[in-house]
Every structure is written in structure tokens, then in C-alpha cells.
C-alpha positions as a printed Julia matrix, in Angstrom:
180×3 Matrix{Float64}:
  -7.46  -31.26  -144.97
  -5.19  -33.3   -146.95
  -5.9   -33.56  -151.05
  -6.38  -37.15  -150.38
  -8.2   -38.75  -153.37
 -11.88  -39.08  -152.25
 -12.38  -42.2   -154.31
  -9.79  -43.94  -152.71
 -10.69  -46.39  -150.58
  -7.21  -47.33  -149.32
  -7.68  -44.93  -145.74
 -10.5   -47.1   -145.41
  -8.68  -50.24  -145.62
  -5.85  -49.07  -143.63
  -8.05  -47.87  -141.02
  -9.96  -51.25  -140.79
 -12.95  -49.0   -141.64
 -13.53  -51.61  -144.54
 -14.02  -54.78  -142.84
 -14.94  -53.88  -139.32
 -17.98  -51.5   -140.13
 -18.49  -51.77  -144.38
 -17.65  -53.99  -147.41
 -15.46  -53.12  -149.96
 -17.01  -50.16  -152.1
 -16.41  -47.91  -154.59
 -16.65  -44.1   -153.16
 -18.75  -42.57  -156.2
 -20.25  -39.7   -153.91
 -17.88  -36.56  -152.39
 -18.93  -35.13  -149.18
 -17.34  -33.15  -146.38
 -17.56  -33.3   -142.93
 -16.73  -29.98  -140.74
 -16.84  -29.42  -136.6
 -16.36  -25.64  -137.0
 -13.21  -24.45  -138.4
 -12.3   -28.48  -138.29
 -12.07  -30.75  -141.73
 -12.45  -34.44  -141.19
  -9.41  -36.35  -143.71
  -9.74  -40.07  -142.63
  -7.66  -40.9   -139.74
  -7.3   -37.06  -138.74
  -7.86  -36.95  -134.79
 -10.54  -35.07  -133.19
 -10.93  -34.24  -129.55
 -14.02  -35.36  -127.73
 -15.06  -31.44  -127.05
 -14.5   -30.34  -129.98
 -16.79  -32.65  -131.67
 -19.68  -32.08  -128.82
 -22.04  -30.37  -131.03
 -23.31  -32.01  -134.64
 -21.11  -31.43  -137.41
 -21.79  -29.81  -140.91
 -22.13  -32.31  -143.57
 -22.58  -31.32  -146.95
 -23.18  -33.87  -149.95
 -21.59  -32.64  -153.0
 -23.23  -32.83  -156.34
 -26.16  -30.77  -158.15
 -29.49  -28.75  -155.86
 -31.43  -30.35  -158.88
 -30.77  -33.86  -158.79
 -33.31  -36.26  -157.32
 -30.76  -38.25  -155.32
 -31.44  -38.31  -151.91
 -28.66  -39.98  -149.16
 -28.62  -41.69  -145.77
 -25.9   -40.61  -143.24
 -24.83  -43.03  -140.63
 -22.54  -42.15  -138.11
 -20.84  -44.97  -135.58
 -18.24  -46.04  -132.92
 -17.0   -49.49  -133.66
 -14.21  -49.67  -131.07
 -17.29  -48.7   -128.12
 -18.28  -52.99  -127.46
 -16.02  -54.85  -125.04
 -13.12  -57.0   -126.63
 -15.1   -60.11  -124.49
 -18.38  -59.46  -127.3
 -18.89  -62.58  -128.65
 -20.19  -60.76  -132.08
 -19.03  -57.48  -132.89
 -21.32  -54.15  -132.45
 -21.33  -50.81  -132.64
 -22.17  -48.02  -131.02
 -24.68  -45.37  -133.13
 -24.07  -41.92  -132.75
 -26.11  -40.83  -135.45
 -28.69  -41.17  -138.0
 -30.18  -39.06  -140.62
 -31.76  -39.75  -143.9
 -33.61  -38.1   -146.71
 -30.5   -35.9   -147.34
 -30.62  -34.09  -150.8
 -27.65  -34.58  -153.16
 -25.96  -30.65  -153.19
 -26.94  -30.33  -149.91
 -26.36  -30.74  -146.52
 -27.65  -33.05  -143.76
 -29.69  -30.16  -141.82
 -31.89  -30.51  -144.71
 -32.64  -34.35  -144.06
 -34.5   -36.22  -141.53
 -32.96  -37.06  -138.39
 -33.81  -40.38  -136.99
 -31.22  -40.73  -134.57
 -30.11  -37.49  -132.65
 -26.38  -36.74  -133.0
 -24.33  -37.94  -129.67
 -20.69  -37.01  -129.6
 -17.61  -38.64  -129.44
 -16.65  -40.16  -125.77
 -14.64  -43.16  -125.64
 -13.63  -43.81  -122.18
 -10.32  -45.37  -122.67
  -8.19  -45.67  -125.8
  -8.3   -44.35  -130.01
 -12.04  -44.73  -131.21
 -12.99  -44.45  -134.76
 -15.76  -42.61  -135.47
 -17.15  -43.33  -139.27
 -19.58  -41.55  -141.16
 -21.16  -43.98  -144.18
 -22.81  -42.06  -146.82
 -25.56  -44.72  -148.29
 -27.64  -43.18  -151.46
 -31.36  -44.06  -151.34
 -33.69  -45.7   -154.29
 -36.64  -43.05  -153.03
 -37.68  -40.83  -150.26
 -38.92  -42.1   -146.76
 -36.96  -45.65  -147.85
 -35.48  -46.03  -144.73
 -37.31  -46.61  -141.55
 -37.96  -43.05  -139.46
 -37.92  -44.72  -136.09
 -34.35  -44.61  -134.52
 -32.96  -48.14  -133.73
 -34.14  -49.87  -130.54
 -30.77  -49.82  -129.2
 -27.55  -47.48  -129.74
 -25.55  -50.19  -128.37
 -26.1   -52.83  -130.61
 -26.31  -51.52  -133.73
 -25.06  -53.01  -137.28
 -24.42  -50.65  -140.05
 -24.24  -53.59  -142.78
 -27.81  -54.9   -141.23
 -29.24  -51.63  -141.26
 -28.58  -50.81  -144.87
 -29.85  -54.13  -145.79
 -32.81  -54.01  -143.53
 -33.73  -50.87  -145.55
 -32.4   -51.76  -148.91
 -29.53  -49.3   -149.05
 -26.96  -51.47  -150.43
 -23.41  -50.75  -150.31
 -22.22  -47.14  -149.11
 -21.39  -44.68  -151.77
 -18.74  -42.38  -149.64
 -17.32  -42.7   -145.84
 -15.12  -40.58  -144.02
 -13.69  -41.55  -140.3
 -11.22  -39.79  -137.71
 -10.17  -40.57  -134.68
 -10.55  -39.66  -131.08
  -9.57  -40.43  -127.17
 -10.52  -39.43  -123.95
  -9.3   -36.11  -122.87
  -7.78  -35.38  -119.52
 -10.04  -32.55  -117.24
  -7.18  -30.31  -118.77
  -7.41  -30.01  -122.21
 -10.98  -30.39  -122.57
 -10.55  -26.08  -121.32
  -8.13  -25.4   -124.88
């Protein structure tokens, strides 16, 4: 991975992270995001199999700290270009997650669902949100997958503005290399 500056918010911006999916923010929370041997750096592109199976997140920060985080995870390049509003696509939800920790230790609310975008570069973003108290966000996953708002759903359950993100990007992969 790249020593970007994790409180930078400029990838972000670049990527169109900030402004399709989240407001402007200040990153005040480090975390990592791993498919195996594989660091996510914003922008970095991931293959479709090689993100199959849920990654390893890990929140950094102190075991003993109270603070507990909300990780969504979303494909907003997945709605047709003829949507009328825009939506994403949720891949993943899962809150409760204890600061110095990582997110097998929260509650999943939405089961993980790997990358497949059927034509063209998808973003996928991860949006770290930290919570005001335990069980604050809603442990029923959202009616739909395909119309899902990350900026609704953090003010539906009073998360406020993210406090890290991370994206990469991915494509469909030919019958061929999804064997390497």
C-alpha cells in the first residue's frame, strides 16, 4: 500500500467518492482494509475473485476505548445511467464494531456480497461512521440492496458524517483470469 496520508481526503475527491456516495469530511479514524495478502490504497484495483470472500477490516485505535463504529460497504457505479435519482448498490453492512478492533467482532446486518460489476470500472467504498452508543443503528438489513443511500442511512440512524473511507476499484474479469 502506498504511505498515502490517511487524513487526506483528496483520493476521495478525485475519485468522486466525495460527492457521489459522502459529504465532505474530515478522516479522524485510521482503518485498514485487507483481501488476503491484498491492501486496499484508494483507487488501487481489485479483481472480482479476489475479493469473493469478506475482507479483514481492522479499526485502529485503543481495545479500551468505548467507541464503537459502523462499516458500510457500497457500489455506486451498479444503477443504470437512465436512474432518474442516483442509488447504490449495498454490499455490506456491519455495525457495533469496537475501536482497536476489527469488524468480525461487530454485528453484521447486511451479509458481505462481493464485487461483480458486469460491464465497466466500479468503485467499491467502504465508509467508516462512529456511533453515539451500542445497538444505535437499526439491526435489520435494508429492504432493498438495490436502492440503498449511504447519506440516508447514516441520517436515518443518526450517524452523522463518516469518520474514515477507503475505495478501490474493480471490472469484470474475462473466464480467463478469474483461474490466476
Amino acid at each position: 500500500m502506498a504511505n498515502a496520508n490517511p487524513r487526506s481526503v483528496d483520493p476521495l475527491v478525485v475519485g468522486k467518492v466525495i460527492g457521489d456516495v459522502l459529504d465532505m469530511f474530515v478522516p479522524v479514524v485510521e482503518f485498514t482494509v485487507d483481501y488476503g495478502s491484498k491492501k486496499i490504497a484508494n483507487g488501487v484495483e481489485i479483481t472480482p475473485s479476489s475479493a469473493a470472500q469478506k475482507p479483514s477490516v481492522h479499526i485502529n485505535g485503543s481495545p479500551a476505548s468505548p467507541n464503537l463504529y459502523t462499516l458500510i460497504m457500497v457500489d455506486p457505479d451498479a444503477p443504470s445511467p437512465s436512474e432518474p435519482t442516483f442509488r447504490e448498490w449495498l454490499h455490506w453492512v456491519v455495525t457495533d464494531i469496537p475501536e482497536g478492533s476489527d469488524a468480525s467482532k461487530g454485528r453484521e446486518v447486511a451479509e458481505y456480497i462481493g464485487p461483480s460489476p458486469p460491464t465497466g470500472i466500479h468503485r467499491y467504498v467502504f465508509a467508516l461512521f462512529r456511533q453515539r452508543e451500542a445497538m444505535q443503528v437499526a439491526q435489520k438489513p435494508p429492504e432493498s440492496r438495490g436502492n440503498f443511500r449511504t447519506r440516508q442511512f447514516a441520517a436515518a440512524n443518526g450517524l452523522g458524517l463518516p469518520v474514515a473511507a477507503l475505495y478501490f476499484n474493480s471490472q469484470k474479469q474475462s473466464a480467463t483470469n478469474k483461474k490466476r
